[in-house]
PLY file of the C-alpha trace (Angstrom):
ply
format ascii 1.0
element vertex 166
property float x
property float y
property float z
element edge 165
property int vertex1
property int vertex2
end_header
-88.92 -5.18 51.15
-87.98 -2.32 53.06
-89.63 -3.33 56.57
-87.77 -6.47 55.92
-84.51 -4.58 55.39
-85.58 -2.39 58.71
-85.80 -5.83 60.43
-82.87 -7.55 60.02
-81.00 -4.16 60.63
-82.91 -3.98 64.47
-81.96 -7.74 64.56
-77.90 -7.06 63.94
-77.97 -4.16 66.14
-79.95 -5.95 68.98
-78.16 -8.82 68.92
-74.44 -6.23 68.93
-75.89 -4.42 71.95
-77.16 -7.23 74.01
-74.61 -9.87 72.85
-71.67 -9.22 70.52
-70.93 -5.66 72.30
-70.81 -7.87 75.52
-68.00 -10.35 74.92
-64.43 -9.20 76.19
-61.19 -10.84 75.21
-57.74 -10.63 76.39
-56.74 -8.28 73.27
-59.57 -6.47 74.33
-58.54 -5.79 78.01
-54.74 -5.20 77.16
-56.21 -2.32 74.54
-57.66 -0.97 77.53
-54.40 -0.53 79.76
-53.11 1.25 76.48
-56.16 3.85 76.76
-55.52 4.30 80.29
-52.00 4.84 79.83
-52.48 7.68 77.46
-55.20 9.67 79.63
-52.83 9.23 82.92
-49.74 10.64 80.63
-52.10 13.13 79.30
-53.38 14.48 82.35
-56.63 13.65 81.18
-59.44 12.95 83.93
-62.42 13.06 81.99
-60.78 10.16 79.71
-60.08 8.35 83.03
-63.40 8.63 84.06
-65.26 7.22 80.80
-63.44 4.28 81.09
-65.47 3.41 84.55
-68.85 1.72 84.45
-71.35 3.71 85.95
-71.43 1.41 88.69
-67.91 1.22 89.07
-66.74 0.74 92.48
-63.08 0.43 94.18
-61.22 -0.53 97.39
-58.36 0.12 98.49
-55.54 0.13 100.93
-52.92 2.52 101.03
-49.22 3.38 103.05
-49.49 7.24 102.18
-46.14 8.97 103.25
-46.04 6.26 106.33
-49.99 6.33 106.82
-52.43 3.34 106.19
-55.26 4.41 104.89
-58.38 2.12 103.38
-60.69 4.11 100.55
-63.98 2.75 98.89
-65.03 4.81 96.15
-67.89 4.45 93.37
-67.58 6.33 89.84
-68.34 9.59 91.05
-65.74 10.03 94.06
-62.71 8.41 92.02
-63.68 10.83 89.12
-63.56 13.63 91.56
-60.43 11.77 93.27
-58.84 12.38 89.38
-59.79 15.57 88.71
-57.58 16.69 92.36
-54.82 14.46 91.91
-53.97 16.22 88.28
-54.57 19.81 89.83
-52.17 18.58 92.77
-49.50 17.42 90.16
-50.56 21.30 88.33
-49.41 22.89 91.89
-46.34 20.88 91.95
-45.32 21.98 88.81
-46.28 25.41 89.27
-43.42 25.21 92.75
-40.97 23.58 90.70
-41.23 26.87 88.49
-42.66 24.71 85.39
-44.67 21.42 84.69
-44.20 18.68 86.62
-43.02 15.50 84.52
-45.40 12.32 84.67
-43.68 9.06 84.45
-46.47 6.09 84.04
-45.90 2.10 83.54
-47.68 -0.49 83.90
-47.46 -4.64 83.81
-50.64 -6.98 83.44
-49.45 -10.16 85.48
-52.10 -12.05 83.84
-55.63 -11.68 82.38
-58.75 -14.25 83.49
-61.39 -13.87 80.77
-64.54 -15.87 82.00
-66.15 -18.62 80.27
-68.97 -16.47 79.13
-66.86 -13.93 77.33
-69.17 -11.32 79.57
-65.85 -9.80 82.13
-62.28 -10.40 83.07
-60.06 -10.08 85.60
-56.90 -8.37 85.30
-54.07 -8.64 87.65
-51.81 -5.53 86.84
-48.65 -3.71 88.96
-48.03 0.13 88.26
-46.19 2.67 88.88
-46.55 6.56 88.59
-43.77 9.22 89.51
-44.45 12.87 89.55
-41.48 15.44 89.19
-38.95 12.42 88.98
-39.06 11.68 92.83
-41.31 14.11 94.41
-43.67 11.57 94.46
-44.09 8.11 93.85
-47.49 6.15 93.43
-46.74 2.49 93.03
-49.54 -0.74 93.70
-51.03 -3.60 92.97
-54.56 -4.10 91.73
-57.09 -7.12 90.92
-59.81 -5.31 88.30
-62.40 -6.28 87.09
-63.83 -5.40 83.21
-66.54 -5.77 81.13
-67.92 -4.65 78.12
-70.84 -2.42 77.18
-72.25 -1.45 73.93
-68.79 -2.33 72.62
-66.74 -0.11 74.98
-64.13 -1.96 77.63
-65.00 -0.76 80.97
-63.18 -1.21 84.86
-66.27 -2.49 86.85
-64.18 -3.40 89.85
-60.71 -2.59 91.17
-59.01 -3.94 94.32
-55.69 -1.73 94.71
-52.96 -1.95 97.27
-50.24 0.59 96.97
-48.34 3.07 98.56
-47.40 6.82 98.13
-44.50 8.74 98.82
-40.87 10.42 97.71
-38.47 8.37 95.73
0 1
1 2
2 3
3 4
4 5
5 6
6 7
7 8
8 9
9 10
10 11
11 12
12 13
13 14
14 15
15 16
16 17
17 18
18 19
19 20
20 21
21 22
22 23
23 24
24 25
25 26
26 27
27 28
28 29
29 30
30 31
31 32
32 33
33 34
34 35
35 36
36 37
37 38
38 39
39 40
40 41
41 42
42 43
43 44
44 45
45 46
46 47
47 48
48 49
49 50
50 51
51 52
52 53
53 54
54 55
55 56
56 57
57 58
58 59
59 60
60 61
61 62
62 63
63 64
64 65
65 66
66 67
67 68
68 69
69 70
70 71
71 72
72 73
73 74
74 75
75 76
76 77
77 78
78 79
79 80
80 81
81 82
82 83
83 84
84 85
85 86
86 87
87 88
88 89
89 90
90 91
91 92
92 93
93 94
94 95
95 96
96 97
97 98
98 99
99 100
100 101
101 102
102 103
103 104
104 105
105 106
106 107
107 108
108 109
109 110
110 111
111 112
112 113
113 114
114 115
115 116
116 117
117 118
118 119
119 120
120 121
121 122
122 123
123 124
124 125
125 126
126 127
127 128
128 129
129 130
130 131
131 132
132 133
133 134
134 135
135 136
136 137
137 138
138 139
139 140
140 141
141 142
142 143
143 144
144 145
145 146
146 147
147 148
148 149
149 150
150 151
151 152
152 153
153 154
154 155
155 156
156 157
157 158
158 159
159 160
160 161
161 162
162 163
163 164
164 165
């Protein structure tokens, strides 16, 4: 009795991992704009970076302050890419003789889930101002998610977007 107990218990959490804890949905996808929302607002990098896959990997093309400049970066550079961006928003705030305010929204255009439940792609426009109009971080990007072990996770990103003052 109990090995067939022990059974059936593998066999639900088997078929979770390999197939129920794979299938997105659009609820699913929006929940995980919501979670990215909060780390960005929180100044939270770490959070940012668990929601990549470990083989995340983004382009990108960006009009910094009047400057094109195209970036490709996998999990570990954008993580590292976080982890400055929130110490350079620290050192603004530390000039401006305080903490620098975030301001973060964003808008899903429209959500693709494929056929197989197994990824999506989200089209979504944001926008991130530091310190009112010190700076301004505003784009476009095409991302791609799936799920893992019942976590929703950005696989892909395509990003165009520019930086400067307000």
């Amino acid at each position: 009795m109990r090995m067939l107990l022990l059974v059936a218990i593998l066999a639900g959490v088997s078929w979770y991992y390999f197939i129920g804890g794979r299938k997105i949905s659009d609820d699913q996808v929006r929940a995980f704009y919501q979670m990215q929302t909060h780390a960005t607002l929180s100044r939270n990098p770490e959070a940012l970076c668990n929601l990549l896959a470990n083989d995340f990997e983004s382009r990108g093309v960006s009009v910094v302050y009047g400057q094109r400049v195209e970036v490709t970066q996998n999990k570990e550079e954008t993580c590292a890419a976080y982890k400055q961006m929130y110490q350079g928003i620290a050192d603004i705030g530390a000039r401006l003789g305080g903490i620098a305010t975030l301001g973060y929204e964003h808008h899903i255009d429209e959500v693709e889930v494929s056929s197989n439940r197994k990824s999506a792609i989200a089209s979504v426009h944001f926008a991130l101002t530091v310190a009112g109009s010190v700076m301004q971080y505003r784009g476009h990007s095409k991302d791609t998610l799936i799920r893992r072990a019942g976590r929703v996770l950005l696989l892909r990103s395509e990003e165009k977007s520019s930086i400067g003052n307000g």
